[in-house]
C-alpha positions as CSV (number, residue, x, y, z in Angstrom):
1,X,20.6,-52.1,-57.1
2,X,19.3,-55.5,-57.8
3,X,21.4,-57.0,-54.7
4,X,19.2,-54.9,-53.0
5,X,16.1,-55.6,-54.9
6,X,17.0,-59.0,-54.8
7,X,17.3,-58.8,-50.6
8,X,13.9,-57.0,-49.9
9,X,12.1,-59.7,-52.1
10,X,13.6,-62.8,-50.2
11,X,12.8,-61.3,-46.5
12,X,9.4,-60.4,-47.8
13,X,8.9,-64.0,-49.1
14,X,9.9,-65.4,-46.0
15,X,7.5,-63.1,-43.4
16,X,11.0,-60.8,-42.5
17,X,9.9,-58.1,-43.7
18,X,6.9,-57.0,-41.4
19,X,9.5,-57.5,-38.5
20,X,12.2,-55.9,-40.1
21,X,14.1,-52.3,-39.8
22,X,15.2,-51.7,-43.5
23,X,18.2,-48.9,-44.2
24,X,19.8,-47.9,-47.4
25,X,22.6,-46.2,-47.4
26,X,25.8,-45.1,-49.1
27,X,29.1,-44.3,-47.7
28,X,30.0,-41.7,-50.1
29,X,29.5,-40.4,-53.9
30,X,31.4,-39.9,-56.7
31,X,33.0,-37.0,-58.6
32,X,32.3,-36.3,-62.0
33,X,34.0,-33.2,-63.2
34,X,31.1,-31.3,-61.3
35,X,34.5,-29.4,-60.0
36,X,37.9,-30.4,-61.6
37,X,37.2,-31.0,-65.5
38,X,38.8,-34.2,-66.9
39,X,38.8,-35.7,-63.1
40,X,36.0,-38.3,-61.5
41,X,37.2,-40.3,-58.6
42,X,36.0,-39.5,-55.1
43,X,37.9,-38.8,-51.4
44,X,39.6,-35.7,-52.3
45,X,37.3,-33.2,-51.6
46,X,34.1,-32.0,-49.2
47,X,32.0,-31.2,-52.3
48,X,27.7,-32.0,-52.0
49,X,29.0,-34.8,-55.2
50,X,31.0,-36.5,-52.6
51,X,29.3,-36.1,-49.1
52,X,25.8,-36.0,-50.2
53,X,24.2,-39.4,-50.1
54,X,20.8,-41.4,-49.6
55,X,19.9,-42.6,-46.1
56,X,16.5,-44.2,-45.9
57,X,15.0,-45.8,-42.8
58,X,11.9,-48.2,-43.3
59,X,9.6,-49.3,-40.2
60,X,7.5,-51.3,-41.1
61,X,5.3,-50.8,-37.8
62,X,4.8,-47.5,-39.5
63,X,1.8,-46.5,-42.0
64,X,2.8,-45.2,-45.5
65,X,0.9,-42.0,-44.5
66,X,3.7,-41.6,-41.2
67,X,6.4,-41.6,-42.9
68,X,8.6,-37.6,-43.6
69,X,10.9,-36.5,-45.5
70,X,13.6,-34.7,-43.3
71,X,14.2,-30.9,-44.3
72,X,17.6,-30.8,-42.0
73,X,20.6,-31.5,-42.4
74,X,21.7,-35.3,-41.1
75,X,24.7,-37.0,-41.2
76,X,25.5,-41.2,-41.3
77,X,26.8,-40.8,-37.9
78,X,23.1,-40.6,-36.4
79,X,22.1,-44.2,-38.3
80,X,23.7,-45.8,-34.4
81,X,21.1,-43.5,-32.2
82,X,18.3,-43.5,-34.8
83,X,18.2,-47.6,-35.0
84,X,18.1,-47.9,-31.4
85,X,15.4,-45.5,-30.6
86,X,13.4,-47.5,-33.2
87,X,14.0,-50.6,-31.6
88,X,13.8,-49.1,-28.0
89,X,17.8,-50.0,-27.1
90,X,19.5,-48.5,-24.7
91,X,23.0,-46.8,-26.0
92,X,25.6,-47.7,-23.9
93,X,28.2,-46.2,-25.2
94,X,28.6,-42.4,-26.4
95,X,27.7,-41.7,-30.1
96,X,28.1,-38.4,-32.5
97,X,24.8,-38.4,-33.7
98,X,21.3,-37.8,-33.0
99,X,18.5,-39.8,-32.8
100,X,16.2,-39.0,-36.6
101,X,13.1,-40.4,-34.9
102,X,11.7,-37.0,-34.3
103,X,12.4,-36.0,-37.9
104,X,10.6,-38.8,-39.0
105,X,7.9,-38.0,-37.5
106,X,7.4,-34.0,-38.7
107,X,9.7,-32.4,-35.2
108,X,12.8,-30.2,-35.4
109,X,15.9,-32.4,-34.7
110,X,18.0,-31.0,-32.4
111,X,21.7,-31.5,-32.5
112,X,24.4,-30.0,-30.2
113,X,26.9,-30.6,-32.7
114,X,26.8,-29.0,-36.3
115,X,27.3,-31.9,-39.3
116,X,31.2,-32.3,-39.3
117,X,33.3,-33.7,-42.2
118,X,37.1,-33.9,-42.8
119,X,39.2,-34.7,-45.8
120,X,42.6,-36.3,-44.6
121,X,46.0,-37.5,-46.3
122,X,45.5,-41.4,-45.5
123,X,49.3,-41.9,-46.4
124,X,50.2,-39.3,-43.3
125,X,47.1,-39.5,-41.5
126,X,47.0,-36.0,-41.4
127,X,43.5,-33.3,-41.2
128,X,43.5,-31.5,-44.8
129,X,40.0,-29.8,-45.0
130,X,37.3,-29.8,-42.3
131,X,34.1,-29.2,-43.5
132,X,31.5,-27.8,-41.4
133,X,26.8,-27.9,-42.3
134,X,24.3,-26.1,-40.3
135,X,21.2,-24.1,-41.0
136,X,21.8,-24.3,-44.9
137,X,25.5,-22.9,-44.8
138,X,28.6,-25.1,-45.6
139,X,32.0,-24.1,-44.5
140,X,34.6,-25.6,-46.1
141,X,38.2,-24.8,-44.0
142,X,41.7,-25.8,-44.2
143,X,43.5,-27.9,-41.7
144,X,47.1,-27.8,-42.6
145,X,49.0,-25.3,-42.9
146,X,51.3,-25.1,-45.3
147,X,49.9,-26.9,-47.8
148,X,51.6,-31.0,-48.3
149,X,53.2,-31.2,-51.6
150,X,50.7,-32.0,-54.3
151,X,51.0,-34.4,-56.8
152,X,50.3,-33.8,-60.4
153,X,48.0,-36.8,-60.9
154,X,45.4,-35.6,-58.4
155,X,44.1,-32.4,-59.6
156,X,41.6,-32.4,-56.7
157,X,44.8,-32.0,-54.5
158,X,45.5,-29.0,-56.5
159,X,43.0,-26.5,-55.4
160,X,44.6,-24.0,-53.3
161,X,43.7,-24.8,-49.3
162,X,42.1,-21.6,-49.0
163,X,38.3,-21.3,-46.7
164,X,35.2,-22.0,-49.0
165,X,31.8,-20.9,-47.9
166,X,28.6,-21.8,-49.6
167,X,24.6,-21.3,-49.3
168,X,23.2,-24.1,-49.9
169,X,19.2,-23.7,-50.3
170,X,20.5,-21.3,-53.2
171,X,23.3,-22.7,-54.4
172,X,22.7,-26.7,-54.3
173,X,26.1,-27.2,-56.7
174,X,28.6,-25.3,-54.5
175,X,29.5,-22.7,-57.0
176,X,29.2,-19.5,-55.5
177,X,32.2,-19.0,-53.1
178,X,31.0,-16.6,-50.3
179,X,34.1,-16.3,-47.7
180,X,35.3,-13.0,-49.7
181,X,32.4,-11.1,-49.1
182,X,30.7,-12.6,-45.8
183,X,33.9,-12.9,-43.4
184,X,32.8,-12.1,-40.3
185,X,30.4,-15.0,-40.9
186,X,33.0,-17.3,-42.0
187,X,35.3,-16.9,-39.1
188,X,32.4,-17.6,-36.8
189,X,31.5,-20.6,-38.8
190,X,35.4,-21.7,-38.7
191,X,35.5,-21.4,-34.7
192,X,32.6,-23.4,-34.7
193,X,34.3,-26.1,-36.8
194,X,37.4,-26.6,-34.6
195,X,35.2,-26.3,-31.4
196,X,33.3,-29.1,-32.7
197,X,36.3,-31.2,-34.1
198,X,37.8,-30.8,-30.5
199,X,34.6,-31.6,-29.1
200,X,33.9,-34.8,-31.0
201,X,37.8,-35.8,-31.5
202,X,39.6,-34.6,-28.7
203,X,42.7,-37.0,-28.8
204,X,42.9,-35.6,-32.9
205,X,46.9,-34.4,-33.1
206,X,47.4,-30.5,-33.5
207,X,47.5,-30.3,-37.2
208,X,49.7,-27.4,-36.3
209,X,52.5,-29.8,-35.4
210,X,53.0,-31.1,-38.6
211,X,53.2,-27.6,-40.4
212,X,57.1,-27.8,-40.2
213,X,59.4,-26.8,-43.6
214,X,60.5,-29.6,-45.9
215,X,64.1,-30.2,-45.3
216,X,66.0,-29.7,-48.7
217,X,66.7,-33.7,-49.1
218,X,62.8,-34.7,-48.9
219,X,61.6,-31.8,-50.8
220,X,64.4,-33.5,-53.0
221,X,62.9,-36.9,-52.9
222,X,59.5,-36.2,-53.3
223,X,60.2,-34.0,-56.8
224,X,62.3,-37.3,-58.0
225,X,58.8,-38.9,-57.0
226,X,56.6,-36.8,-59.5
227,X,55.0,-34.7,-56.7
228,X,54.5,-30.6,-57.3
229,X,56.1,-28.8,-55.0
230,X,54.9,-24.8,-54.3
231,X,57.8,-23.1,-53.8
């Protein structure tokens, strides 16, 4: 953007720039009826329009010739333990991610823990979806079982919380639902997930805890509210 452009050209003005680690970023994307027609908003799904976004790291102690592009999968949680091996910190505290640095420089990145992503209900602070992405395969899983009460305004609420599983080096857009017909796969992928959610969350409540019926009264109240309720 031109805040951005604007930024680069002042530090480079003042001599900042040759001493200067430069990221771009984005801390999410934007739907545009790549999945629900008539609906663009954004933090309602685990879709690539959402979670994909840019993450660019400039050293300037680097040649142009030096720098890679990264063919693996990396996640905003390793910007903490890729800045500090750049600029030779010690971490003193435990992080998610992984260091890029090897990445950057044409190595395999090796990460204990698969990319993790989870859609939640911010009014409840409850898990909806967890989405797991490793080796070019995206599981998308629900959290919550049964289903909260979905409102009619938010179509992306809608969609049934049902297990979604996707190749993406073939299927980019996330159209091609494979959890019918690759099972085995998808429950190994969906042990993986809540291994890893334990693993890096382990004080996250049991979503199972909140899967209790709706008492006749709120399941009254929230249909006064406008909400959908499945019956």
């Amino acid at each position: 953007c031109d805040a951005t452009a604007d930024l680069l050209l002042l530090a480079q003005e003042q001599g900042l720039l040759e001493r200067t680690v430069v990221v771009i970023l984005s801390d999410h994307g934007e739907e545009f009826w790549d999945h629900f027609p008539g609906f663009s908003r954004h933090g309602h799904s685990l879709y690539g329009e959402i979670l994909d976004v840019p993450l660019m790291v400039f050293d300037p102690r680097w040649s142009p010739s030096g720098w890679q592009a990264i063919d693996q999968e990396v996640s905003l949680v390793d910007l903490v333990p890729t800045v500090a091996d750049l600029l030779g910190l010690p971490l003193t505290m435990q992080v998610d991610g992984v260091s890029l640095v090897e990445g950057m420089r044409g190595s395999v990145i090796r990460r204990p823990v698969p990319i993790l992503a989870i859609q939640r209900d911010a009014r409840r602070d409850l898990r909806i979806r967890g989405c797991l992405i490793a080796d070019g395969v995206k599981l998308i899983e629900p959290l919550l079982q049964p289903p909260l009460p979905f409102s009619r305004h938010y179509p992306c609420f809608n969609y049934p919380l049902s297990r979604e599983l996707y190749d993406l080096r073939h299927d980019a857009g996330e159209h091609d639902d494979l959890s019918g017909g690759q099972t085995a796969r998808a429950d190994s992928l969906a042990d993986h997930l809540r291994w890893a959610l334990r693993a890096v969350h382990p004080s996250a409540p049991d979503e199972a805890a909140y899967a209790q019926p709706l008492s006749l009264e709120l399941r009254r109240q929230l249909e006064a509210a406008g909400y959908v309720l499945e019956p």
